[in-house]
C-alpha positions as CSV (number, residue, x, y, z in Angstrom):
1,X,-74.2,11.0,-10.0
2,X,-77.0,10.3,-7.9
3,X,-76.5,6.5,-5.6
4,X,-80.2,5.7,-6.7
5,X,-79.2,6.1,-10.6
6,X,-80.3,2.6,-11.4
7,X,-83.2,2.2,-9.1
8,X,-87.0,2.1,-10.0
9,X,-88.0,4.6,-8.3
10,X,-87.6,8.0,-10.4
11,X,-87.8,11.6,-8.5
12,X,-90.3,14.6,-10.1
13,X,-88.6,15.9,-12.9
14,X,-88.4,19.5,-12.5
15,X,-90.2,19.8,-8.8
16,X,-93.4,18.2,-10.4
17,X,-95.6,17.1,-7.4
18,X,-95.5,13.7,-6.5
19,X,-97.7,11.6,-7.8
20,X,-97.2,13.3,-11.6
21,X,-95.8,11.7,-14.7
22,X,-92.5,11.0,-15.1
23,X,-90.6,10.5,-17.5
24,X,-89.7,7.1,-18.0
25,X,-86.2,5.7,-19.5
26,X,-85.9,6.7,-23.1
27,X,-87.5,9.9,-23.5
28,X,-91.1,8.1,-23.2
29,X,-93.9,9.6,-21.0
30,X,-95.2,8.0,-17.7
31,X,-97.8,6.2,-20.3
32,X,-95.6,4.9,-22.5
33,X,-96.5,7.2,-25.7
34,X,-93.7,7.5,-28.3
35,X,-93.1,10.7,-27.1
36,X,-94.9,13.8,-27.2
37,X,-98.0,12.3,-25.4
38,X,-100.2,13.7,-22.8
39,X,-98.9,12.7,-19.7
40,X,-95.3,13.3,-20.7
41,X,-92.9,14.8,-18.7
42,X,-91.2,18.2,-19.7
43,X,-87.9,18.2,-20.9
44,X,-85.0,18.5,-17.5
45,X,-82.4,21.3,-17.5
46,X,-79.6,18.7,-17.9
47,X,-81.6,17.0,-21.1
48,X,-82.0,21.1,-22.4
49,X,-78.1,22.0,-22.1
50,X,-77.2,18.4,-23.5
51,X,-79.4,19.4,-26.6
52,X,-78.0,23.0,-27.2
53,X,-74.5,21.5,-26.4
54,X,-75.4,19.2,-29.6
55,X,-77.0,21.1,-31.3
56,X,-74.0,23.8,-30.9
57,X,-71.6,21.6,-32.2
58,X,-73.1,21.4,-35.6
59,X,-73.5,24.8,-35.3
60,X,-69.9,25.6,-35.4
61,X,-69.4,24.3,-38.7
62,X,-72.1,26.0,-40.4
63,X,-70.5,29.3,-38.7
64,X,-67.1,27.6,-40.5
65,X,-68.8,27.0,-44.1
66,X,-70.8,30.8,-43.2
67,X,-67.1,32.5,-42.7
68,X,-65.6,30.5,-45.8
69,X,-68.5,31.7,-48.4
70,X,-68.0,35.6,-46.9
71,X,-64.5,35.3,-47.5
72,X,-64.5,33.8,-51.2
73,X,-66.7,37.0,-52.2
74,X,-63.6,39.3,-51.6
75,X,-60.4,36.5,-52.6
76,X,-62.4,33.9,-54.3
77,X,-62.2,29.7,-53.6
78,X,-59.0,29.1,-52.3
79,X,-56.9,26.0,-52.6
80,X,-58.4,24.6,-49.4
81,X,-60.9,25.0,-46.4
82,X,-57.8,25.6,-44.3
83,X,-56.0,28.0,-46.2
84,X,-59.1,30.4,-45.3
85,X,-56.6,31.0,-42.3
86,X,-55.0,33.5,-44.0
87,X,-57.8,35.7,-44.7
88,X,-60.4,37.7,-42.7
89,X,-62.6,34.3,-42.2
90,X,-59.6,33.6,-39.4
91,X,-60.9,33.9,-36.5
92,X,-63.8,33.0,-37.3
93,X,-62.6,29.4,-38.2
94,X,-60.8,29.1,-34.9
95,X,-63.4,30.2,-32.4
96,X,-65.7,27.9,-34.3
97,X,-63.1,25.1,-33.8
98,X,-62.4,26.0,-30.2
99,X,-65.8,26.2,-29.1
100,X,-66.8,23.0,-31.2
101,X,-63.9,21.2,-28.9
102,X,-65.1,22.5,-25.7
103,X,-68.8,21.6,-26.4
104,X,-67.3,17.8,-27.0
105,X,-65.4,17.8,-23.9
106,X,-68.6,18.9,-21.9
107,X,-70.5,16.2,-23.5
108,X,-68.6,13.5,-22.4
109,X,-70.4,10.4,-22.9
110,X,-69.8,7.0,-22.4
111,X,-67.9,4.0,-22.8
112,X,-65.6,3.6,-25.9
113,X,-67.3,6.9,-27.1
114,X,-66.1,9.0,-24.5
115,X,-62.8,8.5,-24.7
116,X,-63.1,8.9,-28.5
117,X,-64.7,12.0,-28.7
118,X,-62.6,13.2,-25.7
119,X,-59.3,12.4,-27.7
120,X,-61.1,14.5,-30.9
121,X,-61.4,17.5,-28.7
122,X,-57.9,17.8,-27.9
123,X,-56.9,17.7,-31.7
124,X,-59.6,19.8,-32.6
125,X,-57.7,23.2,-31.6
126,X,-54.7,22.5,-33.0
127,X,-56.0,22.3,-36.4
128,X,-57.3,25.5,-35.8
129,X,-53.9,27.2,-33.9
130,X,-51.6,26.0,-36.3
131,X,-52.1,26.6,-40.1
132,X,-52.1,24.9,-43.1
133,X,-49.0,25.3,-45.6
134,X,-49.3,27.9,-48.7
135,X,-47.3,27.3,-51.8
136,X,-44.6,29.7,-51.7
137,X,-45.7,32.0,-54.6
138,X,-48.7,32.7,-52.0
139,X,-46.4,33.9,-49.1
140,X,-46.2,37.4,-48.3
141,X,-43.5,39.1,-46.2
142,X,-40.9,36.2,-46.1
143,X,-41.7,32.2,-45.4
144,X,-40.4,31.3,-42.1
145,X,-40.9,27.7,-42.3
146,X,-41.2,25.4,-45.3
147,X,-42.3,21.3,-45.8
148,X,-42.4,19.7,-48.9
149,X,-43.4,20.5,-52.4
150,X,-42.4,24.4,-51.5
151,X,-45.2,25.1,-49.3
152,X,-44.6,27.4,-46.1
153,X,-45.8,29.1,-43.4
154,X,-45.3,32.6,-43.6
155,X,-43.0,34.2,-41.3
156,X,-46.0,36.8,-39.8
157,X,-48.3,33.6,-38.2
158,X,-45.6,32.6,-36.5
159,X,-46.2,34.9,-33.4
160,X,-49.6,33.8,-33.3
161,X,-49.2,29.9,-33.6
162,X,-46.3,30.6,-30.6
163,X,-48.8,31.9,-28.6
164,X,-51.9,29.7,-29.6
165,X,-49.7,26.9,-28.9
166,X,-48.4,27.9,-25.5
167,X,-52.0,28.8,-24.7
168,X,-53.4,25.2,-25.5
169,X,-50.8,23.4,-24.1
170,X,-50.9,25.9,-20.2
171,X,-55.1,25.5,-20.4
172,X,-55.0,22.0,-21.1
173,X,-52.6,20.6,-18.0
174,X,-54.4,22.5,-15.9
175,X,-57.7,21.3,-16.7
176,X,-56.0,17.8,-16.8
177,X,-55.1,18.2,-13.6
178,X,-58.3,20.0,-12.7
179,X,-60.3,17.3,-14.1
180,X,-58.2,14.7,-12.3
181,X,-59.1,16.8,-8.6
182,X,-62.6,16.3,-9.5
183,X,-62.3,12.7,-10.0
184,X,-61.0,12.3,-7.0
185,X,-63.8,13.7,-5.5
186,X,-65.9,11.7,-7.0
187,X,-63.9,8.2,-6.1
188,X,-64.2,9.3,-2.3
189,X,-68.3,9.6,-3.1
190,X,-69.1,6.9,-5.5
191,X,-66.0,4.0,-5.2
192,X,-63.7,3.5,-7.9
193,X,-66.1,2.2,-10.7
194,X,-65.9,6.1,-11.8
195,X,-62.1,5.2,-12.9
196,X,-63.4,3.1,-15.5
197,X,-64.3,5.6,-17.7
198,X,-62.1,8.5,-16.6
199,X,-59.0,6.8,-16.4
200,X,-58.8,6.5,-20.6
201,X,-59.4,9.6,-21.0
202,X,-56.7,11.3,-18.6
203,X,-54.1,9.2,-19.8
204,X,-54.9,10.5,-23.8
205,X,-55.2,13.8,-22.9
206,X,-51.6,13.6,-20.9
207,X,-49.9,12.0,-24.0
208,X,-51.6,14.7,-26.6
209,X,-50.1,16.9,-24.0
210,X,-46.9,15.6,-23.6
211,X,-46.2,15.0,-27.2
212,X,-47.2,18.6,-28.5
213,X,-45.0,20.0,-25.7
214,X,-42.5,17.6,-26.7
215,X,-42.2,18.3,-30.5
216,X,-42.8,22.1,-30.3
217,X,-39.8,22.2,-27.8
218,X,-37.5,19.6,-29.9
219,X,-38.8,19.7,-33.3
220,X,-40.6,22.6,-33.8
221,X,-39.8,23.1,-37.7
222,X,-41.5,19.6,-37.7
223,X,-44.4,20.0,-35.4
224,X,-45.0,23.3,-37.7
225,X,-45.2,21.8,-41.3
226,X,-46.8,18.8,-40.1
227,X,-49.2,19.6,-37.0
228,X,-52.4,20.9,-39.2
229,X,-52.9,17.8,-41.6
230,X,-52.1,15.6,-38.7
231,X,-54.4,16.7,-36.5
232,X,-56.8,16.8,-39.3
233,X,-56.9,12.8,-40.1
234,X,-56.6,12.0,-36.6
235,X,-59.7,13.9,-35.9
236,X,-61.8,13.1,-38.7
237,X,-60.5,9.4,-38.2
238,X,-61.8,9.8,-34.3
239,X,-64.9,10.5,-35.6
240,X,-64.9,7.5,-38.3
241,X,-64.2,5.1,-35.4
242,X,-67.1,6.9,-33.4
243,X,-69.4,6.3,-35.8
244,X,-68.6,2.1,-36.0
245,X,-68.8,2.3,-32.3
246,X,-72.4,4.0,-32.5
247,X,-73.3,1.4,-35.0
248,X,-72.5,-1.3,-32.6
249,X,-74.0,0.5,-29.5
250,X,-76.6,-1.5,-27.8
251,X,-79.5,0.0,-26.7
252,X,-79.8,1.4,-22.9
253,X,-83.3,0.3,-22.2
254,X,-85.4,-2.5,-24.0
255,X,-88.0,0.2,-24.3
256,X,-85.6,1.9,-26.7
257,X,-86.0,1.4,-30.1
258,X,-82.4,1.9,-32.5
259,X,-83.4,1.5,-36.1
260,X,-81.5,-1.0,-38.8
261,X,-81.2,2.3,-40.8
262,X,-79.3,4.4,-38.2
263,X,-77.0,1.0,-38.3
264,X,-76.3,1.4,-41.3
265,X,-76.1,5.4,-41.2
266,X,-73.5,4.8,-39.2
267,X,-71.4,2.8,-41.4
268,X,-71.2,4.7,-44.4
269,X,-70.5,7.9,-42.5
270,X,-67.3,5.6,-41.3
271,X,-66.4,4.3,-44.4
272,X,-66.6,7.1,-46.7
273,X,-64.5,9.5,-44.0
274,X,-62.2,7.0,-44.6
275,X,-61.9,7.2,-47.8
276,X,-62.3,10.9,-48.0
277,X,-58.9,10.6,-45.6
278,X,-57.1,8.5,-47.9
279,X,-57.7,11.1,-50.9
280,X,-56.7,13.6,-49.0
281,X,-53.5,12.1,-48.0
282,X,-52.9,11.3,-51.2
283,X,-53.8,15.0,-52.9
284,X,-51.4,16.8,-50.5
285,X,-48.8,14.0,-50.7
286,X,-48.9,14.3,-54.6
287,X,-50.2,18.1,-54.8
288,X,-52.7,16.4,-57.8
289,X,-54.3,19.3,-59.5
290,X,-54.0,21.9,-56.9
291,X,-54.4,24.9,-59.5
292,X,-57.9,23.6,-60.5
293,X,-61.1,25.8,-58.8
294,X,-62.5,24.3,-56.5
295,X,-59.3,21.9,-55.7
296,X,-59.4,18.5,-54.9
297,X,-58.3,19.3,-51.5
298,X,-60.8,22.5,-50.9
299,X,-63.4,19.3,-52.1
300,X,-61.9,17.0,-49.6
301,X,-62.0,18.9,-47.2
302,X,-65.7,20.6,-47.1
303,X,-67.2,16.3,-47.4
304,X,-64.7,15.5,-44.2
305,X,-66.4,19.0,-42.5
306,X,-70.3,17.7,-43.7
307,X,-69.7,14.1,-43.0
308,X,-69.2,15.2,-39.6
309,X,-72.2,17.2,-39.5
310,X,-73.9,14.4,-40.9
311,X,-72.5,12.0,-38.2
312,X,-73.3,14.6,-35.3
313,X,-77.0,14.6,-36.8
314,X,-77.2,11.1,-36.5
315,X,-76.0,10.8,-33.0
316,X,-78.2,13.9,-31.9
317,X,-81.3,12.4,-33.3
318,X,-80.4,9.1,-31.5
319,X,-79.6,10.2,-27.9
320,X,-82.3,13.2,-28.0
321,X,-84.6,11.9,-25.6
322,X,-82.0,10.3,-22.9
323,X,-83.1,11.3,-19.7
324,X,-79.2,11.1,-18.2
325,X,-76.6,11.4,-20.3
326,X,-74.0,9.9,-17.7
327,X,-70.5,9.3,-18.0
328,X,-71.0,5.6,-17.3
């Protein structure tokens, strides 16, 4: 980050000639339109790939609910989002998670926040490497591992969850201890405020880490039946506690305006992912009306996947016009 960050004076934005508007904190022009006004500023590289990065995000789940509708043409609405898996929508639904968690990771952010949506990212790809559970009159070719109420994994994912798993847990060490290089780059250039907000996220991704590598070497029957819905509510619950922390987010700059109704946007995006969770937990811990089409946990499932969209909307529309998105 730049040593003059929080100084007055603000460079050309894009090698506009001295003397030029700027733009000033907030996304406002140089004459302090509400945006959009003659004398504005054109949008930065960095504020451009922050926006596609956003924007990207949401995208992936719209690719998700795209593969989902494809695939119900030629097996019809299946028990759940997840169990889409085990048809031709499946890779599909894992680059689409993958790419979702990599976007988060480069967005960072700050405070709280970032180490919120940095702890999402790493359970995102795990609900997408290891699968759901199928009831046992739905496995093919021999069910290598089976949880409660006779639901298994068959026997011919295993090969890929092995490898999906090994691959998450060898790429994320080593951008862990990438990352952690880079930091100390930056400590040697900037002091050790940068630790601050680095610091809580290093230490989350080494226990995610450390636990998966942990339960798939020592538990792995475990860590297979349980892994996907886990990963699920602690992602979706991530996000919940996102959201309350956006709704209590000051603003940056007294210039910038953050509406009672984005407030309060906030909050019911938390609270009903919340209670979305909690039926959710309950449908799969009770198996309540599985054989009805769509299923309560096919339901669940898509308003966790469009509150989230919802949520990501919300924060997109909010931070759109920040000139730096920094890390602190």
């Amino acid at each position: 980050m730049p040593a003059t960050h929080h100084s007055s004076a603000r460079p050309p934005v894009d090698g506009a000639a001295p003397g030029t508007a700027t733009r000033a904190p907030g996304g406002r022009g140089a004459t302090g339109g509400a945006g959009g006004t003659a004398g504005a500023a054109p949008s930065t590289t960095l504020q451009l790939t922050y926006r596609n990065l956003r924007l990207g995000i949401a995208g992936a789940v719209v690719i998700i609910g795209v593969a989902v509708a494809i695939a119900s043409l030629k097996v019809g609405i299946l028990v759940s989002v997840s169990a889409y898996y085990y048809t031709s929508a499946r890779n599909v639904l894992v680059g689409a998670l993958i790419a979702a968690a990599l976007a988060m990771l480069a967005l960072s952010g700050r405070g709280i926040q970032r180490g919120l949506l940095d702890a999402a990212a790493l359970f995102a790809p795990l609900i997408a490497l290891v699968p759901t559970l199928l009831t046992s009159d739905r496995v093919s070719g021999g069910a290598a591992v089976c949880g409660p109420a006779k639901s298994c994994i068959p026997d011919s994912a295993l090969p890929d969850i092995e490898t999906g798993v090994w691959t998450y847990l060898v790429v994320g060490f080593t951008v862990l201890v990438v990352s952690i290089v880079v930091a100390a780059v930056r400590v040697v250039r900037e002091g050790r405020a940068v630790l601050r907000s680095l610091v809580p996220s290093f230490l989350v991704a080494l226990v995610v880490l450390v636990g998966v590598l942990v339960a798939w070497l020592a538990a792995r029957e475990t860590f297979l039946v349980s892994t996907h819905l886990a990963a699920s509510v602690i992602f979706f619950g991530l996000i919940a506690a996102v959201a309350v922390a956006n709704a209590f987010e000051p603003a940056d700059h007294p210039t910038r305006r953050f509406p009672r109704a984005l407030r309060v946007a906030y909050w019911v995006v938390a609270i009903a992912l919340v209670v979305d969770l909690l039926a959710l937990i309950v449908v799969v811990g009770s198996g309540l009306a599985l054989e009805v089409t769509p299923s309560p946990l096919f339901l669940g499932e898509a308003v966790a996947l469009t509150l989230f969209v919802v949520f990501w909307v919300l924060q997109s529309v909010q931070k759109w016009n920040e000139d730096d998105p920094r890390v602190r």
